[in-house]
C-alpha positions as CSV (number, residue, x, y, z in Angstrom):
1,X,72.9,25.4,-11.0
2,X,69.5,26.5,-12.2
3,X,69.3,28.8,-15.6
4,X,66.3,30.4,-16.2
5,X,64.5,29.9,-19.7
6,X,61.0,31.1,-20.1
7,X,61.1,30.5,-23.3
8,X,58.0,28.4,-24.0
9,X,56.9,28.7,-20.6
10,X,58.8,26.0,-19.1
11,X,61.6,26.0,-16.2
12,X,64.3,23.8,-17.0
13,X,67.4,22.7,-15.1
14,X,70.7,23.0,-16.7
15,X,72.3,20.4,-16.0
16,X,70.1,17.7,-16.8
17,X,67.2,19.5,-19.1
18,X,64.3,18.3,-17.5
19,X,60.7,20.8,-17.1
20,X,60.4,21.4,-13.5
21,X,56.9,20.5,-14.5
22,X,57.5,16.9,-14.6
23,X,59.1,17.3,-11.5
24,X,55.8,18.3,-10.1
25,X,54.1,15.6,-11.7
26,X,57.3,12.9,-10.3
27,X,56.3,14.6,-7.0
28,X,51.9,13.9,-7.1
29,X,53.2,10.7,-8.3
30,X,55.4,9.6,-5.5
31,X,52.9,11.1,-3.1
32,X,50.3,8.8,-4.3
33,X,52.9,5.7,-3.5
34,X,53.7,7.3,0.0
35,X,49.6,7.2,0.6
36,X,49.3,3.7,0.0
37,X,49.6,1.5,3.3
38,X,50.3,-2.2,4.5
39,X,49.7,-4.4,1.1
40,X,49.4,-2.0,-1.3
41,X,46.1,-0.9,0.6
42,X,45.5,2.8,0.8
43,X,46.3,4.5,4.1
44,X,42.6,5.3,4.6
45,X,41.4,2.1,4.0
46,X,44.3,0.4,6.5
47,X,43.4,2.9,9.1
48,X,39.7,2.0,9.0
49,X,40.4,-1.7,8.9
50,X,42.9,-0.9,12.3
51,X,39.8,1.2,13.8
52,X,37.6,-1.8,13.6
53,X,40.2,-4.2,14.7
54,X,40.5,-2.2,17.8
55,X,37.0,-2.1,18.1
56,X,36.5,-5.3,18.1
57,X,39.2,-6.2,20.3
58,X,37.5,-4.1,23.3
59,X,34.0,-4.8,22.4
60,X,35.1,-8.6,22.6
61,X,37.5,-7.9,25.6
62,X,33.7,-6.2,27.8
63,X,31.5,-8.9,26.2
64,X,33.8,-11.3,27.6
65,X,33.7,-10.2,31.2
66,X,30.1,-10.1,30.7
67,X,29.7,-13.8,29.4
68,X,31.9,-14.7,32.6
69,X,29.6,-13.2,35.0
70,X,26.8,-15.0,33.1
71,X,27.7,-18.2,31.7
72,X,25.4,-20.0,33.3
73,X,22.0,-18.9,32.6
74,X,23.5,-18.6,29.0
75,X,24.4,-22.3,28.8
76,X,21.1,-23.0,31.2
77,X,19.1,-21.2,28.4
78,X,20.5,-23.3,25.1
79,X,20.3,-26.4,26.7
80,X,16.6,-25.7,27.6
81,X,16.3,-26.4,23.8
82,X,17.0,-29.5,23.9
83,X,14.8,-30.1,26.5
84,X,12.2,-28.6,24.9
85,X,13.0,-30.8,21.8
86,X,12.5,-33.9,23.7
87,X,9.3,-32.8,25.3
88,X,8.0,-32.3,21.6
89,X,8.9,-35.7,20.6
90,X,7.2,-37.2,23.7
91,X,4.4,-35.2,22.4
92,X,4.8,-36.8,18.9
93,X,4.5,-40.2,21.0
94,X,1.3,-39.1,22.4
95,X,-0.6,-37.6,19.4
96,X,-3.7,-39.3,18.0
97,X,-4.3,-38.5,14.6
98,X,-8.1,-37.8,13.9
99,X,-10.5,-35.2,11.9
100,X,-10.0,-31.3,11.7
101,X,-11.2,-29.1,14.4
102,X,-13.4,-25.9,12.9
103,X,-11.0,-23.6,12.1
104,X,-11.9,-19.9,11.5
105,X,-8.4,-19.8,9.7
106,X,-8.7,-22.3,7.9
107,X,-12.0,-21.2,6.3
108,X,-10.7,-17.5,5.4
109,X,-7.3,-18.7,3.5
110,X,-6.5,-20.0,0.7
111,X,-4.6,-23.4,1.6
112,X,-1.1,-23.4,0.4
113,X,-0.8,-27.3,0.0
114,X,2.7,-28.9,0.8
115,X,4.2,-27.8,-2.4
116,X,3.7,-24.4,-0.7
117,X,4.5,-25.0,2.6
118,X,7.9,-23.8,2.7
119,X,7.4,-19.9,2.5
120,X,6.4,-20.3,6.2
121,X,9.8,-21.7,6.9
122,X,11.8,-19.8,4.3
123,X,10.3,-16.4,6.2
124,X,11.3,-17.9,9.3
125,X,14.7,-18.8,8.5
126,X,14.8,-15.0,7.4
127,X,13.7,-13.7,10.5
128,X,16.0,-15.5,12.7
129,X,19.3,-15.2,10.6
130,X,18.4,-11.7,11.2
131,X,17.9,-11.1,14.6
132,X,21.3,-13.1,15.0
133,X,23.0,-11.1,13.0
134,X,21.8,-7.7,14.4
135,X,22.7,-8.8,17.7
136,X,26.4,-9.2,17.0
137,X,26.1,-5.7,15.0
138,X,27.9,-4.0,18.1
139,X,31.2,-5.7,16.9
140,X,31.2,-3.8,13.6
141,X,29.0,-0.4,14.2
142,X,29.4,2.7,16.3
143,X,25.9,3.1,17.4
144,X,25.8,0.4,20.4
145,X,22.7,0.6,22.8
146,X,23.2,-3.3,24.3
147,X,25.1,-5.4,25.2
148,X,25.2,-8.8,23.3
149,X,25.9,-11.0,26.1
150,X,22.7,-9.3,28.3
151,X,20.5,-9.2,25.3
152,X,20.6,-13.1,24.9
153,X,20.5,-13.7,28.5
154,X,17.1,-11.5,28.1
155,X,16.0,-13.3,25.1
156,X,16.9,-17.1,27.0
157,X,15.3,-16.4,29.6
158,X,12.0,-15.3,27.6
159,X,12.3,-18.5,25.6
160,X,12.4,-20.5,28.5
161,X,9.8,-19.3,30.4
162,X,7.2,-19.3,27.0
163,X,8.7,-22.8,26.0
164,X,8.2,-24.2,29.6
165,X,4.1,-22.8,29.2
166,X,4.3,-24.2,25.8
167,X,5.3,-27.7,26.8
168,X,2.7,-27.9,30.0
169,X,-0.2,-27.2,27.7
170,X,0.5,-29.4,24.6
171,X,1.9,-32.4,27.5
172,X,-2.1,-32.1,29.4
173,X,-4.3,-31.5,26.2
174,X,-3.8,-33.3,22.7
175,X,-5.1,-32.2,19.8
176,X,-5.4,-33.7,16.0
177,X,-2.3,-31.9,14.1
178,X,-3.7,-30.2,11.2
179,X,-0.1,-30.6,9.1
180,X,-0.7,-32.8,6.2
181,X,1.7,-35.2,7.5
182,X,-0.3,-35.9,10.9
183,X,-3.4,-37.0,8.7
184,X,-5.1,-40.3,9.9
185,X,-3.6,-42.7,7.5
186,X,0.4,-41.0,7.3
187,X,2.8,-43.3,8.1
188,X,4.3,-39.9,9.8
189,X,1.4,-39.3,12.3
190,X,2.1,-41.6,14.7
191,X,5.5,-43.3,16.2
192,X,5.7,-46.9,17.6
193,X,6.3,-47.0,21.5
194,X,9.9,-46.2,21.9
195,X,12.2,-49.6,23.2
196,X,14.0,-47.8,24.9
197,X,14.3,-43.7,26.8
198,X,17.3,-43.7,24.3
199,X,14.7,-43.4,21.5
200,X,13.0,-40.8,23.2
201,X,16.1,-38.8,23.7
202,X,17.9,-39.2,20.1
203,X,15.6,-36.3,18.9
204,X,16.6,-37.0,15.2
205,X,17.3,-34.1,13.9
206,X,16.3,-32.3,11.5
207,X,14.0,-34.8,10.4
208,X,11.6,-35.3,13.7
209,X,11.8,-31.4,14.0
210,X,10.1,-31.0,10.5
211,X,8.1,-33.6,10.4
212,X,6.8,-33.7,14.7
213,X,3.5,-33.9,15.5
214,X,0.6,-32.9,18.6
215,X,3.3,-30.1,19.8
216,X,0.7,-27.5,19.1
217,X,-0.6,-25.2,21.8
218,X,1.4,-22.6,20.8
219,X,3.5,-22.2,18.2
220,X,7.0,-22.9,18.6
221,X,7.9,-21.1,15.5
222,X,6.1,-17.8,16.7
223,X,7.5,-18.3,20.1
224,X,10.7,-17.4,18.6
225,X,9.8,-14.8,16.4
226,X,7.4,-12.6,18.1
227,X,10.5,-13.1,21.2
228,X,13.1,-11.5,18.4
229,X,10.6,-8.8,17.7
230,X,9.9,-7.7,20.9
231,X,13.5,-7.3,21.3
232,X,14.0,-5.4,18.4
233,X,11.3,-2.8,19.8
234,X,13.0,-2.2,22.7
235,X,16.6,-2.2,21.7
236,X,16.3,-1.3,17.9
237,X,17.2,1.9,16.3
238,X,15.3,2.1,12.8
239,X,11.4,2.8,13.0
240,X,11.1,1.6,10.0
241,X,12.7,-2.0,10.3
242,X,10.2,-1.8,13.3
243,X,7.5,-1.2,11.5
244,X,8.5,-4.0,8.5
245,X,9.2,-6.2,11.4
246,X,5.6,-6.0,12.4
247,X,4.3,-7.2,8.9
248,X,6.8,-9.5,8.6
249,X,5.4,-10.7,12.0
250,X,1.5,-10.7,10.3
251,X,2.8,-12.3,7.3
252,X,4.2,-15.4,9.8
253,X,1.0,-15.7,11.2
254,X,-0.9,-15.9,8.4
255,X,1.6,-18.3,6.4
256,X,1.9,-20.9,9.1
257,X,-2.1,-20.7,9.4
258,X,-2.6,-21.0,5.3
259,X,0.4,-24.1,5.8
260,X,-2.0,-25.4,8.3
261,X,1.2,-26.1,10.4
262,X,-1.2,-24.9,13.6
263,X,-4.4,-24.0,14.3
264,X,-5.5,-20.3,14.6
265,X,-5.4,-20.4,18.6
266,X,-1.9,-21.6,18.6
267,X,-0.8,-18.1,16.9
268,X,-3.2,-16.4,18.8
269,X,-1.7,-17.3,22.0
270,X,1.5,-17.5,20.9
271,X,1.0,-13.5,20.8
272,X,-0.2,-12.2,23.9
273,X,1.8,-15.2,25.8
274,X,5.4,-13.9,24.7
275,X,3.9,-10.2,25.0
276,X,3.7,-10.7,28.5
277,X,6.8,-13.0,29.1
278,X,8.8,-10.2,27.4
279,X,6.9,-8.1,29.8
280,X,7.3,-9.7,32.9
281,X,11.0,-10.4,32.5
282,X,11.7,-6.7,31.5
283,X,10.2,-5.7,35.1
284,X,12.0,-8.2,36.7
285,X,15.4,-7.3,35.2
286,X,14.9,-3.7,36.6
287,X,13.1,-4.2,39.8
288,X,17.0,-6.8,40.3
289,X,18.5,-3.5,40.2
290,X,20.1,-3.9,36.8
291,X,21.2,-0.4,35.7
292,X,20.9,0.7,31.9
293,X,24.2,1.8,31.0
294,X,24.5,2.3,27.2
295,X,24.5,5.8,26.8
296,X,23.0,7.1,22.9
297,X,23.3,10.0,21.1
298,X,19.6,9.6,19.8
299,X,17.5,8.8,22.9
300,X,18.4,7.3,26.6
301,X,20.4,4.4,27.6
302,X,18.7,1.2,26.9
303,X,20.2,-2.5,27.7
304,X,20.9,-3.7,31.2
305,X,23.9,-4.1,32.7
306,X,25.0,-5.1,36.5
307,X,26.9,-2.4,37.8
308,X,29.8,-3.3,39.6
309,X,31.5,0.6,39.8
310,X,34.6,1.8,40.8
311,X,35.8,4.7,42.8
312,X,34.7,7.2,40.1
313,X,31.4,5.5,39.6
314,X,32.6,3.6,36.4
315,X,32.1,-0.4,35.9
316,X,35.5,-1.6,34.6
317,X,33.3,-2.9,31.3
318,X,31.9,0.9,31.2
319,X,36.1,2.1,31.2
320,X,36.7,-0.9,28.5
321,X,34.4,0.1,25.9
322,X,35.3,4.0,26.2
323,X,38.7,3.1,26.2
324,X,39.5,4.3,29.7
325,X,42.6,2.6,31.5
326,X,42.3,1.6,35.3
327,X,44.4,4.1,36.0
328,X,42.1,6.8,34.7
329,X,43.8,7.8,31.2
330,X,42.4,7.1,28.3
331,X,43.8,4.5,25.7
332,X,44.2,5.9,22.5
């Protein structure tokens, strides 16, 4: 039984004495325990963390089905690199060390000197940690406009194509490396005739990478980057990180010029080269018939995809992502 006292304001029971005002605050308090989910994490939190996991479970579950289709060119693509690392240590057999060429580069900026010389690679290291990353972004975010399987079969392919001109000009044309270890003189300018094609082959990593020579015409380093960039135009989302990216992409230049690491021409053509590789694979992707199918709430669909529909016009990947069953309903 409840009595009612007013006096001072306060309800009380009369059996047990206690302001219903405390049971109020009893009541906030065990609402607070009931809003606390798995591990003492708060219901919001847990319900986020179970929105991404599902997320990632059918982002993984279409990326999948995509690598399937496309394995090949993928794997064909990354082990290209390796050929292309051999190729640049046959060029390292080849080079003759000998005096500068004129370089206009050379002349306007200030020489960093090999205590310098890492900023170039520290940049680049930058640069491609970030494309990586941004690629695999679909995983986590909302705003997808590719495809991460399709967007490194597009980027392979470019690097293959660039790296295959690269190799057939520096293989037919050698030219005295301007890097301070390729100086007449260095015990790292030259290597001795290799016993054996094992020697040629055991690329001797990462140290004949850094220190290889007479792989010049055109920069491997800006083969890569300007390839990144390009994809970032097309696919990216932030004018801005477009616009840095550009800068970043002078900055490179310049940096791998003041590290004399190349000459000017090899950045020079390393630019409108992978301009027009990116180019001419873009055309060739959609003349294959590969539909955009990425549709984007702020602009049209961008990243190809080979469409493979359905009765009602959907690709089972398309279904997947939107979280549409075969049988039409839609998984929740």
């Amino acid at each position: 039984m409840l009595s009612t006292n007013w006096a001072g304001g306060t309800r009380r029971d009369s059996n047990h004495r206690r302001p219903v005002l405390g049971l109020a605050v009893e009541e906030v308090g065990a609402g607070r325990e009931d809003d606390m989910g798995v591990m003492g994490l708060p219901t919001w939190l847990t319900r986020e963390i179970s929105k991404l996991w599902k997320r990632g479970v059918i982002e993984l579950t279409v990326e999948w089905a995509l690598l399937l289709e496309n394995w090949k060119l993928i794997l064909g693509g990354l082990l290209f690199q390796y050929v292309h690392g051999v190729g640049a240590r046959i060029a390292h057999y080849l080079h003759h060390p000998g005096p500068l060429l004129h370089d206009v580069g050379f002349e306007l900026l200030p020489e960093l000197g090999k205590k310098n010389a890492h900023i170039s690679e520290s940049l680049f290291t930058f640069v491609f940690v970030s494309f990586v990353l941004w690629t695999f972004h679909p995983f986590v975010f909302y705003n997808k406009r590719f495809y991460t399987a399709l967007l490194w079969l597009r980027v392979l392919i470019c690097l293959v194509i660039c790296q295959s001109l690269r190799m057939s000009s520096f293989m037919v044309t050698q030219l005295p490396g301007p890097n301070y270890h390729c100086h007449a003189g260095q015990p790292t300018a030259t290597l001795p005739p290799p016993k054996s094609i094992k020697e040629v082959l055991l690329l001797n990593f990462p140290y004949g990478v850094i220190y290889g020579c007479g792989d010049l015409i055109f920069s491997s380093h800006m083969t890569f980057a300007l390839t990144f960039f390009h994809a970032y135009l097309k696919y990216g989302t932030r004018q801005w990180i477009k616009f840095v990216a550009f800068l970043v992409m002078v900055a490179l230049s310049l940096l791998i010029v003041a590290s004399h690491k190349h000459y000017s021409v090899d950045i020079v053509v390393a630019w409108f080269t992978v301009y027009f590789v990116f180019f001419f694979v873009d055309r060739k992707f959609a003349d294959a018939g590969i539909g955009e199918r990425v549709p984007t709430s702020n602009g049209p669909p961008l990243l190809p995809m080979i469409a493979r529909t359905g009765k009602d016009g959907r690709s089972k990947e398309e279904k997947l992502l939107n979280g549409i069953a075969e049988n039409g309903s839609v998984e929740l």
